[in-house]
C-alpha atoms as an extended CHARMM CRD file, in Angstrom:
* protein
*
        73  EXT
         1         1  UNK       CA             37.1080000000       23.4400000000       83.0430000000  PROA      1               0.0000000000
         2         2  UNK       CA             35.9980000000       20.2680000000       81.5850000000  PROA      2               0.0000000000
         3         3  UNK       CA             37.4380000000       19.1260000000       78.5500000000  PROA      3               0.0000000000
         4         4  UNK       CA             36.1120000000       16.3310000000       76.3620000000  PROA      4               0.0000000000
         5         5  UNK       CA             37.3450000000       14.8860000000       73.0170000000  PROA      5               0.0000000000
         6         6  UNK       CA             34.7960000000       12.8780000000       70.8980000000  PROA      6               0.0000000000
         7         7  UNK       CA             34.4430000000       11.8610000000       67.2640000000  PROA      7               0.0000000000
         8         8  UNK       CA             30.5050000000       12.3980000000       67.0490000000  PROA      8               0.0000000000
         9         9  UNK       CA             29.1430000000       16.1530000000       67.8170000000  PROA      9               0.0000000000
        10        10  UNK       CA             27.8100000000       16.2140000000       71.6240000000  PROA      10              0.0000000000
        11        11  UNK       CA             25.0180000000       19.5760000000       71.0190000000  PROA      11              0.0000000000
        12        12  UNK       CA             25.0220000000       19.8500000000       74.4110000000  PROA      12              0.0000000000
        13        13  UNK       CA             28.1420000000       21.2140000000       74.7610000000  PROA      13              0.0000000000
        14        14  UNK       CA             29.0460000000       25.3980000000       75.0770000000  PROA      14              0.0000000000
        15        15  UNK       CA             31.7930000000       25.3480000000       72.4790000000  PROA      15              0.0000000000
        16        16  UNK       CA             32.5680000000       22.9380000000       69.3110000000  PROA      16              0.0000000000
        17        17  UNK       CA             36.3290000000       23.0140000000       68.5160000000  PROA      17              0.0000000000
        18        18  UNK       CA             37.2580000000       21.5690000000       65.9980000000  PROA      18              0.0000000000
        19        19  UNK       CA             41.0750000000       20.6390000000       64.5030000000  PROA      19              0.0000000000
        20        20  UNK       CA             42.2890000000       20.6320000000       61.0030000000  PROA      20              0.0000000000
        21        21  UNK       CA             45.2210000000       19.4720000000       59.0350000000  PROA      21              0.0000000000
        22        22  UNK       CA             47.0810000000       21.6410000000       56.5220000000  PROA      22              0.0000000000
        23        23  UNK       CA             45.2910000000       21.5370000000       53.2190000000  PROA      23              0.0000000000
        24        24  UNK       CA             42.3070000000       19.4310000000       54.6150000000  PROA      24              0.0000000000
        25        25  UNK       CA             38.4410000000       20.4950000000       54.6310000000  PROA      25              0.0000000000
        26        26  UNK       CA             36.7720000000       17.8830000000       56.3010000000  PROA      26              0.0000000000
        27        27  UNK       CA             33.8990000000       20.0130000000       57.6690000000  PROA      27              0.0000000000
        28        28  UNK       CA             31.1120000000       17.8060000000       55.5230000000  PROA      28              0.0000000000
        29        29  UNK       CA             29.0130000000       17.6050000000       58.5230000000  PROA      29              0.0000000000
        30        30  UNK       CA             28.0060000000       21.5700000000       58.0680000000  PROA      30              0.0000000000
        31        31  UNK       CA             27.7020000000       23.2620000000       55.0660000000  PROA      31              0.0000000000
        32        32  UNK       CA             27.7760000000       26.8780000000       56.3990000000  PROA      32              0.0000000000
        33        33  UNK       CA             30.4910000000       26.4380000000       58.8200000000  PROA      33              0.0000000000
        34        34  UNK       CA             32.4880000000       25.1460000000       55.7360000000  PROA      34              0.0000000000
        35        35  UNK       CA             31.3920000000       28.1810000000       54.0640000000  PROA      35              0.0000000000
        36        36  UNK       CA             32.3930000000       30.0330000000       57.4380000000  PROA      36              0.0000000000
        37        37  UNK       CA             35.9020000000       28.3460000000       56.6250000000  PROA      37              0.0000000000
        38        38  UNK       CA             36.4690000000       29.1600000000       53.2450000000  PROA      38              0.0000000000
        39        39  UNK       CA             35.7170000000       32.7950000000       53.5300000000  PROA      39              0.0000000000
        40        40  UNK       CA             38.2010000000       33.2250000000       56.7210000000  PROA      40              0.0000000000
        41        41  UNK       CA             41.2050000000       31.0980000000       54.5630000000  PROA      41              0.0000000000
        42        42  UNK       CA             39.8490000000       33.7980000000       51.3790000000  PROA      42              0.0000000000
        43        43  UNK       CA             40.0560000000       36.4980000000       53.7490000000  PROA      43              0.0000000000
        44        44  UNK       CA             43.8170000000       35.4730000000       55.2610000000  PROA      44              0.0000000000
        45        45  UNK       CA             42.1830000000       35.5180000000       58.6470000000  PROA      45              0.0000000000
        46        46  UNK       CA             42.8000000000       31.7830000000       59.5150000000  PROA      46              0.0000000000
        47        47  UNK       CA             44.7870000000       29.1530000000       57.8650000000  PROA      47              0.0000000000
        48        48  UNK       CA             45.5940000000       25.2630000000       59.0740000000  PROA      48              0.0000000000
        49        49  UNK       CA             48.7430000000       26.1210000000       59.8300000000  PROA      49              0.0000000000
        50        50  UNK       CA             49.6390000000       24.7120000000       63.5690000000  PROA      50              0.0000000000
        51        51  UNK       CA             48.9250000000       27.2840000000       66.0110000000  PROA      51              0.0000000000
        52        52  UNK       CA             46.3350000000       29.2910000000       64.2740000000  PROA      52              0.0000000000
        53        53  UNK       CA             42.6730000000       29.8350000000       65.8730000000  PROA      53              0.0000000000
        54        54  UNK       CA             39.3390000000       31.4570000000       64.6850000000  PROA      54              0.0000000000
        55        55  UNK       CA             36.3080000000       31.9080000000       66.8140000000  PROA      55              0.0000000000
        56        56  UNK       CA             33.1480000000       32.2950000000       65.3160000000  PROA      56              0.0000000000
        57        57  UNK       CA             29.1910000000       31.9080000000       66.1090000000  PROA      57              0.0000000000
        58        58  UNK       CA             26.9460000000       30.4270000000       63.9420000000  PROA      58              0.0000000000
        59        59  UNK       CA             23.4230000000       31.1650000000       64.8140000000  PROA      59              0.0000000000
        60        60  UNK       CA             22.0450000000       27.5120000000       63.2810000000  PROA      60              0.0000000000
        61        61  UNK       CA             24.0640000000       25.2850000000       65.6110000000  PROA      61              0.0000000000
        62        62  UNK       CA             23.5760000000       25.0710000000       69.3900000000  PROA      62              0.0000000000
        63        63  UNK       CA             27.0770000000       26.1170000000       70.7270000000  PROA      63              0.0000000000
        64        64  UNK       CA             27.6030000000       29.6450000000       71.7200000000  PROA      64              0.0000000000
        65        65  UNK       CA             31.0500000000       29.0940000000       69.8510000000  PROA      65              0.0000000000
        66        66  UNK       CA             32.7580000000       27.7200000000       67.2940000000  PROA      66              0.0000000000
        67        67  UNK       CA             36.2360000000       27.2680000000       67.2850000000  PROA      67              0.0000000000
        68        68  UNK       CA             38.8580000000       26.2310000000       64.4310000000  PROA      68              0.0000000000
        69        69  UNK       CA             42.3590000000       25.2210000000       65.5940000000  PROA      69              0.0000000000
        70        70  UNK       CA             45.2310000000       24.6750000000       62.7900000000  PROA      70              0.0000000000
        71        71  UNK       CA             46.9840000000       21.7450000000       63.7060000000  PROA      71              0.0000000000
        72        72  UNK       CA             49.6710000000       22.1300000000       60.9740000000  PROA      72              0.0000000000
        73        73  UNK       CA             50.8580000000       19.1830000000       58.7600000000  PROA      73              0.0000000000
């Protein structure tokens, strides 16, 4: 497994993962995936706390996943 960690979003990639802080919502480059965000934190199904993960597909962007990892405070 190859794993690569970039500031700019490679599209050719399989998977996007992408980290956030406690309390931050700096998805601004994708308006439903920040949508995507809100309703899992509404439903209780993912927070930002460090440890927590949520998978999801978004049929719009070119990964086959899309992954949010809490990374706590």
């Amino acid at each position: 497994m190859k794993i690569t960690m970039r500031s700019d979003v490679d599209v050719t990639a399989d998977a996007l993962v992408y980290g956030l802080l406690e309390g931050e919502e700096n998805i601004s480059f994708d308006q439903e995936l920040l949508s995507e965000y809100r309703k899992a934190m509404e439903r209780k199904i993912f927070s930002s706390a460090f440890g927590e993960v949520y998978t999801t597909r978004l049929t719009h962007l070119p990964f086959q996943k899309v992954v949010l990892i809490g990374l706590g405070k």
